[in-house]
N, CA, C and O atoms as a GROMACS GRO file, in nm:
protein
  284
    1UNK      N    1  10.775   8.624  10.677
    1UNK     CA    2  10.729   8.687  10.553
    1UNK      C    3  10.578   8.704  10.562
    1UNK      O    4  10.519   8.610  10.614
    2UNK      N    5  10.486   8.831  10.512
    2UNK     CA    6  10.401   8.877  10.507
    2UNK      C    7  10.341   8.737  10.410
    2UNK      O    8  10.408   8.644  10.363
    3UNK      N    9  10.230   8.756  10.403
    3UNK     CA   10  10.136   8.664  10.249
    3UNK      C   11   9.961   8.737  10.266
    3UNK      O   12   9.856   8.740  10.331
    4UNK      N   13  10.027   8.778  10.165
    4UNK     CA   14   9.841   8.892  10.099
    4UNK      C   15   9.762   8.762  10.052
    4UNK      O   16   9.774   8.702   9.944
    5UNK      N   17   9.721   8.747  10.104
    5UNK     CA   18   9.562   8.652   9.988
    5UNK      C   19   9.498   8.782   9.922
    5UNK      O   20   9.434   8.865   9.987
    6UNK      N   21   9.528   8.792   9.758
    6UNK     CA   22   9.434   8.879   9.679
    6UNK      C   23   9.310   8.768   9.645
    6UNK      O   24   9.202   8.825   9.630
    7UNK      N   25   9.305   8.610   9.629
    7UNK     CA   26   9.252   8.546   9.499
    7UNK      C   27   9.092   8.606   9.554
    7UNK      O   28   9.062   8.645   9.667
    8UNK      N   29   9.014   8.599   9.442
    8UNK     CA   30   8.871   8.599   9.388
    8UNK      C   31   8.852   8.818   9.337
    8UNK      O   32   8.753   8.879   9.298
    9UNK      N   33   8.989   8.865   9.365
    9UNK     CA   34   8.981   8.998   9.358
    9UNK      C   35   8.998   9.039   9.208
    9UNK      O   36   9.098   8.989   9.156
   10UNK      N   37   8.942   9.098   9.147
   10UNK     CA   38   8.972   9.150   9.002
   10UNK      C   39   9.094   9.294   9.028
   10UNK      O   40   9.096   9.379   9.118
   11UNK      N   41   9.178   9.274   8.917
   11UNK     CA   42   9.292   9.379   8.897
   11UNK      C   43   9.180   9.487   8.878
   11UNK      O   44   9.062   9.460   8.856
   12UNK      N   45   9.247   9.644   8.894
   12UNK     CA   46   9.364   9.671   8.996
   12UNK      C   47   9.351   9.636   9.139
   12UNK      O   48   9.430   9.705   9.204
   13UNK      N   49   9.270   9.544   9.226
   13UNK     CA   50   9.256   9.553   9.366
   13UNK      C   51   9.409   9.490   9.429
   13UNK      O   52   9.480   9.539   9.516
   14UNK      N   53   9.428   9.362   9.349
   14UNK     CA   54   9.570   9.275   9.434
   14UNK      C   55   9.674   9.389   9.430
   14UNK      O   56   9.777   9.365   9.492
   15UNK      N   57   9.667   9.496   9.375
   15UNK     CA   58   9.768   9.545   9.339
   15UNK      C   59   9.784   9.692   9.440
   15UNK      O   60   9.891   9.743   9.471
   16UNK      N   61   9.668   9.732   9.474
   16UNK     CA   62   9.611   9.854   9.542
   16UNK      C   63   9.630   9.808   9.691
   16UNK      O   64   9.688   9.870   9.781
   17UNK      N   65   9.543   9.639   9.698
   17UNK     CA   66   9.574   9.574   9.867
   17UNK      C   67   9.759   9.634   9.902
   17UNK      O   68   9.809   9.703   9.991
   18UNK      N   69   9.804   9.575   9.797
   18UNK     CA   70   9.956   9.541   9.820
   18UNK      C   71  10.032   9.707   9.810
   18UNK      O   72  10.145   9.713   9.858
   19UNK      N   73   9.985   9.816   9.761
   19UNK     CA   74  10.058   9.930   9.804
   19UNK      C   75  10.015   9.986   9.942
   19UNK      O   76  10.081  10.071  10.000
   20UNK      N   77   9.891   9.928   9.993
   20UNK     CA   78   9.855   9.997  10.100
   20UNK      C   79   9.890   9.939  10.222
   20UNK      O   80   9.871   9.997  10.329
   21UNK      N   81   9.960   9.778  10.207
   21UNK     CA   82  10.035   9.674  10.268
   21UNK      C   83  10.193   9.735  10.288
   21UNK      O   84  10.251   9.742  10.397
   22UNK      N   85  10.236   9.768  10.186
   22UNK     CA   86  10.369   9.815  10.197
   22UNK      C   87  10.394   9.939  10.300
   22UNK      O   88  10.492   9.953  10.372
   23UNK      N   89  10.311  10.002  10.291
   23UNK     CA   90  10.317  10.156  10.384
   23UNK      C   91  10.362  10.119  10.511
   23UNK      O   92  10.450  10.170  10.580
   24UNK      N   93  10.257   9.980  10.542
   24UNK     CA   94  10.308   9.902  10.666
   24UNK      C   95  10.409   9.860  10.710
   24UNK      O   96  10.439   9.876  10.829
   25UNK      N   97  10.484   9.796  10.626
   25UNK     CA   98  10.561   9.722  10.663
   25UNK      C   99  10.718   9.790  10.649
   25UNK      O  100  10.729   9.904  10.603
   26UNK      N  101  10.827   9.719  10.687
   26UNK     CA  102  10.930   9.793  10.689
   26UNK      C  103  10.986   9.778  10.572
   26UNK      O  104  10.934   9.721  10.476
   27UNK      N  105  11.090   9.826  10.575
   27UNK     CA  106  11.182   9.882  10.427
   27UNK      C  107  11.281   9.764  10.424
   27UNK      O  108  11.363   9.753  10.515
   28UNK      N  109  11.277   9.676  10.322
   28UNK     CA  110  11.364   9.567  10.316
   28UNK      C  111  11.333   9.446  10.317
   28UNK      O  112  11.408   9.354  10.285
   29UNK      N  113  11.186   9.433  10.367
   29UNK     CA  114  11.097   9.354  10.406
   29UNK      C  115  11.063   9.268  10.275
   29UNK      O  116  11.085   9.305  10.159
   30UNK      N  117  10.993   9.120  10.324
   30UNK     CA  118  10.961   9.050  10.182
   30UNK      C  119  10.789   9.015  10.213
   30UNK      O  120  10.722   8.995  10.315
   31UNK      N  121  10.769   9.019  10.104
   31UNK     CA  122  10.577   9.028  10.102
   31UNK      C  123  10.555   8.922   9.996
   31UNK      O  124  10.626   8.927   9.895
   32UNK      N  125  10.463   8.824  10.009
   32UNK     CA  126  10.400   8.723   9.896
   32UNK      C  127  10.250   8.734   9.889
   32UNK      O  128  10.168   8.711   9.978
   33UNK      N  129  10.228   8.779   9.752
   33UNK     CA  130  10.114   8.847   9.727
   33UNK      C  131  10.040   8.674   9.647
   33UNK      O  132  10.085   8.630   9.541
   34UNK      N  133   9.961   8.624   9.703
   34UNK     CA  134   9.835   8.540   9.593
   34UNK      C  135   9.778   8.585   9.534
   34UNK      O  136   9.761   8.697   9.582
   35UNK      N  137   9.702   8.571   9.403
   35UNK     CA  138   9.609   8.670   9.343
   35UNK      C  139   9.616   8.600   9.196
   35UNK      O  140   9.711   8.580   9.121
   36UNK      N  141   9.440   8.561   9.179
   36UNK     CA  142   9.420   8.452   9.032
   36UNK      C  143   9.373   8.598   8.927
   36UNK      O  144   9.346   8.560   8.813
   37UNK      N  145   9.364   8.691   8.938
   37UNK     CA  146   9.379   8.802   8.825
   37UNK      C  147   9.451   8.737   8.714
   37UNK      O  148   9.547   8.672   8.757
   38UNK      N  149   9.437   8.731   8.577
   38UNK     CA  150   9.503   8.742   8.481
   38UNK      C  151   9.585   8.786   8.428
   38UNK      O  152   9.673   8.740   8.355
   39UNK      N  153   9.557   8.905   8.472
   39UNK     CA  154   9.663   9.048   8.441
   39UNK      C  155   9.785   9.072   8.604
   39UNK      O  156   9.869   9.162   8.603
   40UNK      N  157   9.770   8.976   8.728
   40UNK     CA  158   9.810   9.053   8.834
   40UNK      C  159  10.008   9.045   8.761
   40UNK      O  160  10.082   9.143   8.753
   41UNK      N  161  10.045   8.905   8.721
   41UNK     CA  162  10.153   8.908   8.685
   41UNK      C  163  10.231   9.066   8.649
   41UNK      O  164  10.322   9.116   8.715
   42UNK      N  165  10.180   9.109   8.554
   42UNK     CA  166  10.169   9.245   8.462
   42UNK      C  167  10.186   9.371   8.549
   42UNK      O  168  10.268   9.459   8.574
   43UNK      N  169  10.073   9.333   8.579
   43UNK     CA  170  10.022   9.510   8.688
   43UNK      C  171  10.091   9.467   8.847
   43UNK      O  172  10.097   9.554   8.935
   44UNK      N  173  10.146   9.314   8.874
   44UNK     CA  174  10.289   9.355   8.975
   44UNK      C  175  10.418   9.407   8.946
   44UNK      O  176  10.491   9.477   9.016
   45UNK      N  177  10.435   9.361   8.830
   45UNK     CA  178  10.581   9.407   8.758
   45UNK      C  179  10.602   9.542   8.792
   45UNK      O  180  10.672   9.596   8.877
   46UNK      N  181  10.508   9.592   8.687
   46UNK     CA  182  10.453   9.725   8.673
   46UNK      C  183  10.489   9.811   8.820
   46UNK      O  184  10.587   9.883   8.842
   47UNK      N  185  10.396   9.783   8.897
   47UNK     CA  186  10.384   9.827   8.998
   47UNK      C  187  10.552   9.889   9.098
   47UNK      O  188  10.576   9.999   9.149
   48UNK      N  189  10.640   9.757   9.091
   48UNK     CA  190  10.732   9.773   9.129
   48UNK      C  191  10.832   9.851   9.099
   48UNK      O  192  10.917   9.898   9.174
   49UNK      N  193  10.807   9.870   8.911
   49UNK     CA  194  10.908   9.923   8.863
   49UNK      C  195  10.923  10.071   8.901
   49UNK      O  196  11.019  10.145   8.924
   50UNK      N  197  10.772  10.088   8.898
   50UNK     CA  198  10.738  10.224   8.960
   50UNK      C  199  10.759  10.263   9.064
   50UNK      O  200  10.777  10.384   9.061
   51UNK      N  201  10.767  10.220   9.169
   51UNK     CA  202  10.771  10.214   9.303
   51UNK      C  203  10.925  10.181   9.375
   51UNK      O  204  10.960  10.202   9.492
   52UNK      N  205  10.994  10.126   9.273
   52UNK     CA  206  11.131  10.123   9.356
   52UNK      C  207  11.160  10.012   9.375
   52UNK      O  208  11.277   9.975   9.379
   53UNK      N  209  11.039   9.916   9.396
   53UNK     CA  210  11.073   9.740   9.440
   53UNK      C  211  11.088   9.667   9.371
   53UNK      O  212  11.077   9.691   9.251
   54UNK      N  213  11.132   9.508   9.432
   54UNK     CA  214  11.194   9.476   9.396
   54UNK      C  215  11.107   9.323   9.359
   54UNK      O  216  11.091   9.240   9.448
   55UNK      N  217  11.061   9.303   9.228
   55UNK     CA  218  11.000   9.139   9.208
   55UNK      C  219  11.060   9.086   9.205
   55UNK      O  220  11.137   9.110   9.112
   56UNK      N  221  11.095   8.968   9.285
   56UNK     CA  222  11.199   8.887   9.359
   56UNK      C  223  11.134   8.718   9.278
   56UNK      O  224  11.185   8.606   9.282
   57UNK      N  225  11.004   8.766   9.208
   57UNK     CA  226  10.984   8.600   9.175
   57UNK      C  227  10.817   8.627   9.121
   57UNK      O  228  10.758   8.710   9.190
   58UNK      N  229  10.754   8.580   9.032
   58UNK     CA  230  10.613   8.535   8.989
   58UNK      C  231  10.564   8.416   8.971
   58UNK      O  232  10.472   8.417   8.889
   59UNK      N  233  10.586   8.324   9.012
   59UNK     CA  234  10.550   8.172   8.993
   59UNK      C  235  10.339   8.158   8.940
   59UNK      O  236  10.249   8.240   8.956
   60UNK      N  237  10.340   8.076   8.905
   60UNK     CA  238  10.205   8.003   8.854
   60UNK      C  239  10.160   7.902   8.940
   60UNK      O  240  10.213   7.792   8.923
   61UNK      N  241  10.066   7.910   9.038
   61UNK     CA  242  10.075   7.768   9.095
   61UNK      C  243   9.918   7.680   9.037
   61UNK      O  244   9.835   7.612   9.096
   62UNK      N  245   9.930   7.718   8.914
   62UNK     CA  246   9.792   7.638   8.874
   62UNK      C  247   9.656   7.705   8.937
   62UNK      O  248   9.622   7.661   9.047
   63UNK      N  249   9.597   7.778   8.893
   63UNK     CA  250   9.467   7.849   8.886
   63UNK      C  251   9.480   7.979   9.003
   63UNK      O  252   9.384   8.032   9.058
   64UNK      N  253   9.684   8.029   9.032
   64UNK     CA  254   9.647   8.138   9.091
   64UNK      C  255   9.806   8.161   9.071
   64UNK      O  256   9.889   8.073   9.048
   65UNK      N  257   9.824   8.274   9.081
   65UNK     CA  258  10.003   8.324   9.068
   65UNK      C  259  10.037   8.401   9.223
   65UNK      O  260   9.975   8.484   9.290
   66UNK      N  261  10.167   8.327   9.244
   66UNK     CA  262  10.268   8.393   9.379
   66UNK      C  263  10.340   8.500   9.327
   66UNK      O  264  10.394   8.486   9.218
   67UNK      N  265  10.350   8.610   9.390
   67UNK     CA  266  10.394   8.690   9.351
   67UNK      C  267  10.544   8.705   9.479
   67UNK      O  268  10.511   8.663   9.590
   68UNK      N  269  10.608   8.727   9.475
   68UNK     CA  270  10.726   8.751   9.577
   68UNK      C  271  10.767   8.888   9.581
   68UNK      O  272  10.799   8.913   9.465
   69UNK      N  273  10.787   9.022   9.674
   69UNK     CA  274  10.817   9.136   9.647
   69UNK      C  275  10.896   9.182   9.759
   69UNK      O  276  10.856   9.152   9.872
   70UNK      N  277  11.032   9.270   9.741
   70UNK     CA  278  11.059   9.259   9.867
   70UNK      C  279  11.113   9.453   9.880
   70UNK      O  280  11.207   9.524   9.842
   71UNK      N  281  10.994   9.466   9.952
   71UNK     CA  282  10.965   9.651   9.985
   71UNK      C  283  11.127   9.720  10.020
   71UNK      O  284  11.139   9.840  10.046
   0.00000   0.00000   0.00000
């Protein structure tokens, strides 16, 4: 599995890293995005719904959120 380190990035960047990550990678594939944004929870959802994918999970791990996505 892929793992993006977004943390110290302000939204929209974790979110912009991670569409320009996907182009990469293959179709079916699972990606874990880090990223202490406030809003990244939100603007990953988002992101996916739009896009076709699939949020597989958002966890909190105390001063940063896992995001799980699988392209």
């Amino acid at each position: 599995m892929d793992i993006l380190d977004c943390r110290g990035m302000k939204c929209p960047q974790p979110v912009l890293k991670l569409a320009i990550k996907a182009r990469v990678i293959p179709a079916g594939s699972t990606i874990e995005i880090h990223a202490d944004c406030p809003s990244f929870p939100t603007d990953v959802s988002k992101w996916c719904q739009d896009n076709g994918k699939v949020l597989v999970s958002v966890v909190d791990r105390g001063g940063f959120n896992v995001a799980t996505v699988q392209l």
